[in-house]
N, C-alpha and C positions, 0 to 999 in steps of 0.2 A: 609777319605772316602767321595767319592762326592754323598749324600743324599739330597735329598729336600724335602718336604712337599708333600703332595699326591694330587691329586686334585679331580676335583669329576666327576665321570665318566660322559661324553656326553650323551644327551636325546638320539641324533641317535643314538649313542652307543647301549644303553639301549633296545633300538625300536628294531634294529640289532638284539641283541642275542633273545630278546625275538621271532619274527619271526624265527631265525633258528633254536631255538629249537626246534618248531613247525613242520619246513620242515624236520629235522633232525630224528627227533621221529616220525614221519607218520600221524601227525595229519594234514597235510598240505599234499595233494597229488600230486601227477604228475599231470599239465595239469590243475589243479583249479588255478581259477583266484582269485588274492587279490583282496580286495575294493580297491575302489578309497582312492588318498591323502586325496581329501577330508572327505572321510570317516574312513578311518586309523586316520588323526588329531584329527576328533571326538573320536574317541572309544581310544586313548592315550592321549589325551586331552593335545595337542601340538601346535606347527604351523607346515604348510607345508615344510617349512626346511627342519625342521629335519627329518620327512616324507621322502623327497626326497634325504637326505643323506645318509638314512638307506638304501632305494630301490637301490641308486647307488652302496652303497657296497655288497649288498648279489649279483646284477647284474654281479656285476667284480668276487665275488667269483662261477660263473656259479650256485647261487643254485636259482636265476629266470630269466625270460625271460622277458624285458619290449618293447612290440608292437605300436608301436606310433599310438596312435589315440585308441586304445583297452585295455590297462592298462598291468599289470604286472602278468606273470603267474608260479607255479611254476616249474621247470624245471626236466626232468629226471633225477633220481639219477645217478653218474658215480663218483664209485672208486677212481678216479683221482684226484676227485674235492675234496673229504675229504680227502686228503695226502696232499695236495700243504700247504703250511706255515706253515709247521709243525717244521722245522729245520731254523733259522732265519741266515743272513751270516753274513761267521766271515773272521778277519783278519787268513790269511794259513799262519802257519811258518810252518819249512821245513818238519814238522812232520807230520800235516797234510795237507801238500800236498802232500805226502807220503803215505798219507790213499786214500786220493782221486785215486789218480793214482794207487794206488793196487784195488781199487773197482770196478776203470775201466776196469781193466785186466780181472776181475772176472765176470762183466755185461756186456761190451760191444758187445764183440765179438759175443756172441751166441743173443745178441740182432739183431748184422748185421746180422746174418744167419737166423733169421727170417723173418726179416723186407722183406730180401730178396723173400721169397717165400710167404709174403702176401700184398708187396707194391703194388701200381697202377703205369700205366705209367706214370698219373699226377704228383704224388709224386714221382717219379726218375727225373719227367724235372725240379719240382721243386729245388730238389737236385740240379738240373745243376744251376739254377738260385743264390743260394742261393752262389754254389760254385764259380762264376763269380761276384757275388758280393763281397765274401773274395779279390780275384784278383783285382778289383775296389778300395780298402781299402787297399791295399800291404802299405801304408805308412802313416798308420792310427791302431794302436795297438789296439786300445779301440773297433772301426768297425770291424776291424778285426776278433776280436775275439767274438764278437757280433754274425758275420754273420758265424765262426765257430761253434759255441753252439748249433746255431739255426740248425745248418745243422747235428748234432749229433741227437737233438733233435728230429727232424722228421724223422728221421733213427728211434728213437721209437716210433714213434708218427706210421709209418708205417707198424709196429708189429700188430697195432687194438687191442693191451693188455693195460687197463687202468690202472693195476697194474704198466707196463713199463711205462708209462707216469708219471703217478702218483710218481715214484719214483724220474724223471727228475726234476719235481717239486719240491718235495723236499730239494732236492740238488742242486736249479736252483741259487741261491746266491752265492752258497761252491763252485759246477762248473766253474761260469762265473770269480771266484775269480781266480782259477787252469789257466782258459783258456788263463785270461790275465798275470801269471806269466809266462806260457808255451811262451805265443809270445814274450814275452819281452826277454826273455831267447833267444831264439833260432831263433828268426826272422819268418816272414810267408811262406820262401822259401819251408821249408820242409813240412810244413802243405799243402802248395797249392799241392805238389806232392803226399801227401798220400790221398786228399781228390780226385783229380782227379781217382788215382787206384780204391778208393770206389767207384766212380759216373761210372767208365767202368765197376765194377765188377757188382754192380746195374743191372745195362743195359744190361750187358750178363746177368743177372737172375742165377748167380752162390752163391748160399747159401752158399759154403765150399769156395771159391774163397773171397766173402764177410767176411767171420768171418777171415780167416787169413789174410786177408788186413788189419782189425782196429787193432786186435793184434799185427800186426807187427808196424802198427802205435803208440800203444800207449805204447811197449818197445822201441821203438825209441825217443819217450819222454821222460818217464824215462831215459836213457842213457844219453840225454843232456843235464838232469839236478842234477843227482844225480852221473850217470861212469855208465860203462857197468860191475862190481859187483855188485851192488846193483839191477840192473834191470836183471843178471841172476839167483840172488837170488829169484826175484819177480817174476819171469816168471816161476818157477816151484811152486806158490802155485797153 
């Protein structure tokens, strides 16, 4: 069993939790500004380091806002932000990626059907962008499938439900893991074809046109990687 010695938890660390439990518990409000480094160093009796390492990370976890030149404030709570690293990634064997792709089944579809009636036009060109850049990457798996995730992902991101983000989050490791077995599997040919039908159906603004596009998409990946049994097993849960 490969064990080792423990070590001793980082000051930023330490500075870290201590602050977001703060933001986390409501003692810390939306819109209040923290002290300065130099004043945080004092009142943890630090150096600015570690100060600045703690700020970096609550920053990247969206739970402050740092203004250059005005210091660091703390940010509007969103759903979203307390689900993301809650599930860490794992190596898929075929089991779960089998979970994955049944979860799809069950999430996605009625996610395109909404996204669809509360997308922007920005976020459908986006769509185009993202989907042009899969195309750009045809001979690039790792890009590829990069620029496929992203382009699911703002399909919920366009929902305006932090809960649907929030879950993308989640599963954004477990995902991106599915995404790159699905191309290596199957090539980018058929992804670029069902991603194009999404980005038309988008665009006509057809919400039932949208939700059977990704389901038929994503029994179509099942089938190419598991047979067309198992995915018409899947496709009536």
């Amino acid at each position: 069993m490969a064990l080792h010695p423990v070590s001793r938890v980082r000051l930023s660390t330490q500075i870290e939790n201590q602050l977001k439990d703060q933001i986390l518990t409501g003692m810390l409000k939306p819109g209040e500004r923290l002290p300065s480094e130099n004043e945080l160093a004092e009142i943890f009796k630090v150096s600015r380091v570690s100060i600045r390492q703690a700020l970096q990370s609550l920053a990247a976890q969206g739970l402050i806002e740092t203004r250059i030149g005005d210091g660091s404030f703390i940010s509007q709570p969103n759903i979203g932000i307390f689900m993301q690293d809650v599930i860490p990634d794992v190596y898929l064997t075929d089991d779960s990626l089998r979970a994955v792709l049944e979860f799809r089944m069950l999430f996605e579809g009625p996610v395109a059907e909404l996204a669809a009636t509360r997308g922007t036009d920005e976020q459908i060109e986006e769509l185009a962008v993202l989907y042009n850049q899969m195309r750009n990457y045809e001979d690039d798996p790792s890009k590829n499938s990069y620029y496929d995730l992203s382009f699911h992902m703002l399909i919920g991101e366009m929902t305006g439900n932090p809960m649907v983000t929030g879950v993308y989050r989640i599963l954004n490791g477990v995902m991106r893991s599915s995404w790159n077995k699905v191309a290596t599997s199957q090539g980018p040919r058929m992804g670029f074809y069902y991603h194009k039908k999404l980005l038309d159906a988008f665009r006509s603004r057809d919400p039932v046109l949208c939700r059977e596009v990704m389901d038929e998409h994503i029994r179509n990946s099942w089938q190419l990687i598991f047979g067309s049994e198992d995915a018409d097993t899947s496709a009536s849960v």
